[in-house]
Structure formats: C-alpha cells, structure tokens
N, C-alpha and C positions, 0 to 999 in steps of 0.2 A: 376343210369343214364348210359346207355351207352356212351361207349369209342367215339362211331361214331359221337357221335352229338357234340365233341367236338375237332374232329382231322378234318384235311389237310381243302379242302375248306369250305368256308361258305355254298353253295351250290350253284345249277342253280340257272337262276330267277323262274322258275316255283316252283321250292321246297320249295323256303323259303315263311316262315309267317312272319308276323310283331310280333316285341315281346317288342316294346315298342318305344319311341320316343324321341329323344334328347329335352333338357328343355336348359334350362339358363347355361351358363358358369361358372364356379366357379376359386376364385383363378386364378394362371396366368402360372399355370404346365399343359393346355390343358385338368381340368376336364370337367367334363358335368354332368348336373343333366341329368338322364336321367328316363325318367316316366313309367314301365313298364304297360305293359300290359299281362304279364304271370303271374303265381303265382309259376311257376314252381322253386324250388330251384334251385342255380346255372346257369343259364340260362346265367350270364353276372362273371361268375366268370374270375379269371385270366387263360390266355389260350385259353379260347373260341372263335372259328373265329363267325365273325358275318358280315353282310354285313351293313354298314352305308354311308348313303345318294348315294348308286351305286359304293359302293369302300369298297373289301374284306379286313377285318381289324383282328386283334388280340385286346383282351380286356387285359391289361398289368395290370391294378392295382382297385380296387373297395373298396370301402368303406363307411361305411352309416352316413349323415349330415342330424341333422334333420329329421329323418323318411325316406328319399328317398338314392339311391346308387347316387354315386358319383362315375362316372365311367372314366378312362384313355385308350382310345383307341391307338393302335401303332403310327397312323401314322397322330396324334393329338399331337403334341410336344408346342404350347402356348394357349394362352387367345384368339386371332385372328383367328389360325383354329380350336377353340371350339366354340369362336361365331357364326363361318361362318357357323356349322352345327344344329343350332336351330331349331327344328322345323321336325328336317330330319329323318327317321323312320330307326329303326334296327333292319335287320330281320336278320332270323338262320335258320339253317335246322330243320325243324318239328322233334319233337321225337316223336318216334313208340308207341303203345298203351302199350308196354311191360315196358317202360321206365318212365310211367308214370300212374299216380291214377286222372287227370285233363284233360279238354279239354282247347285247348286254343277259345274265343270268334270267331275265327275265323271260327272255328273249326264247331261251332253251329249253327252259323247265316246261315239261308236255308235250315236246318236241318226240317223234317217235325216231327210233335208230334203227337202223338194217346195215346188211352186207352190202355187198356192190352188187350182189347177184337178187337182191332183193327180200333176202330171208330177215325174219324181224329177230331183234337181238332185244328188245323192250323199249319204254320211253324214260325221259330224264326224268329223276324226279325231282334233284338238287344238285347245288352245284357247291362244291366242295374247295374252297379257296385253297390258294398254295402260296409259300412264300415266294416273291419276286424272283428270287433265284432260280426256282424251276423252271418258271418260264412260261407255264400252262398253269390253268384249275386241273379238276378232275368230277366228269361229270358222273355222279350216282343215276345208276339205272337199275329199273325194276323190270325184270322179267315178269313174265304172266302167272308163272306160279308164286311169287312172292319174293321171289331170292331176288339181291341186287348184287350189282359189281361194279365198278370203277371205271371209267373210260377215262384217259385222260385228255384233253382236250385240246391235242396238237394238231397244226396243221397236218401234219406228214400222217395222220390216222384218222383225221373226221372233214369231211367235206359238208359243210351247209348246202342244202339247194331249198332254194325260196319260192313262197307261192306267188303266183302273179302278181301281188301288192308288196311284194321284197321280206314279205314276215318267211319266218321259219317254216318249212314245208317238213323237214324231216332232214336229221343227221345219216349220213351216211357212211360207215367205220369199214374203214380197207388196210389191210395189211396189219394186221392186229396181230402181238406176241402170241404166239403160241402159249397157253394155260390166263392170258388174261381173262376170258372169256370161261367162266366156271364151267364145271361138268357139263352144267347144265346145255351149255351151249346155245345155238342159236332155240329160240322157242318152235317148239313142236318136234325140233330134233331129237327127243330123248321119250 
C-alpha cells in the first residue's frame, strides 16, 4: 500500500470515498465499532488519517471484538464522543489501482457492463455483500428495460478496465453460466 494514502491529510471532500461507518460505542476509552465497507487491508490501521463525521482525524489504536475492529480515533477521547458519532461515515483518500487487487463498491456502482464482444448487458446499480466464505459480492445490474440480475463478482467473470485516471471505465463479463444472464439477455437482443 502506498505511503500516500496514509500520510498528511485525509484528503479534499471530492477525493474521499466512504470506507465504512461508525456502529455502537464500546467500552468507555472512546472506541467504536466501526462497520467497514472496504476489504482493503489496513485501511483503519494505526496512523491512518481518515475523515469521520466532517472532521480530519488520526486512527490511534484498532483491534478486532467479536469479528468487527474496534477502532480509537484521535480526537475520540470517551464513551460520549463515541456515542455522539454513531452512525457517521469514514471516508479516506481513494487508493490508486497500483495500490490495490479490489474496487471499493463505490467504485462500481454506475459502472456500465458488456460482453467481451462489446454488447451491453446494463450498469451496476448495487453491490450486494456476500459472506466471507463466498469469496466474491454480487453485483446488481439493471438492464435498460428495468429488469436486474446478479453478476457475481469474481475474478474468473468480470474484468475492470479503467479510464485514463485508473477509475472504472466499465466491467467487462466473459464466460458467464449459461441462464445467469435472464431472457432478457444481453440489451437490444430481445
């Protein structure tokens, strides 16, 4: 992981993503459950600036209760200003495609998807968590007449290609099960 995503500001408003959301209070040291929504390692380690609830912070201390981090923000010193941030979202600066093997949700949603041959299949509209086990999400897509289906979101069936500045240019779904892909099929086919 780059150095960058971890030094001096959290970033503008325009740069940061959401990388997850303050949960329930813990304890009376100012932790916070907080519910990611990256999968990205280290994304809340100690060190990391991140922006929480509109106020640039340092993540001081992290540790995992029960399946979830338990995270200690700088300028979160009890029980009171943990509670007060429930619910409040913590974003970070976006890391580069260099820096990363994952998109974040953010990342994908409006994302358009096609065949390999070019034909459009619809765009994401949401991303559909899965348990760890699986191993993938599953992205929701909307075709143009309304209907959605499921992509799931593995390697071995969606290729990202990026635009010139490494965002998402558009998914691209190759060797897809046969019947995943509804009647409907690819848009304009039917």
């Amino acid at each position: 992981m780059a150095a960058s995503a971890h030094d001096g500001d959290a970033g503008s408003d325009r740069d940061l993503v959401e990388i997850g959301r303050v949960g329930r209070a813990h304890a009376l040291r100012g932790e916070v459950v907080v519910h990611l929504s990256s999968d990205v390692p280290d994304r809340l380690a100690p060190g990391v600036r991140v922006r929480v609830d509109g106020r640039d912070t340092e993540v001081v201390g992290v540790r995992e209760h029960q399946g979830r981090p338990l995270v200690r923000f700088a300028h979160v010193g009890d029980r009171s200003a943990a509670e007060a941030l429930r619910g409040a979202a913590v974003e970070a600066a976006p890391l580069g495609p260099d820096d990363l093997d994952v998109y974040l949700a953010a990342e994908l949603v409006g994302a358009a998807v096609v065949t390999a041959d070019g034909a459009a299949l619809g765009t994401v509209t949401a991303l559909v968590p899965m348990p760890a086990v699986a191993g993938y999400d599953l992205l929701e897509v909307t075709r143009s007449d309304g209907g959605t289906w499921l992509l799931p979101a593995a390697d071995e069936l969606v290729t990202v290609e990026e635009d010139a500045d490494g965002g998402v240019a558009r998914l691209v779904a190759h060797d897809l099960p046969e019947g995943l892909v509804d009647a409907g099929g690819a848009e304009g086919a039917g």
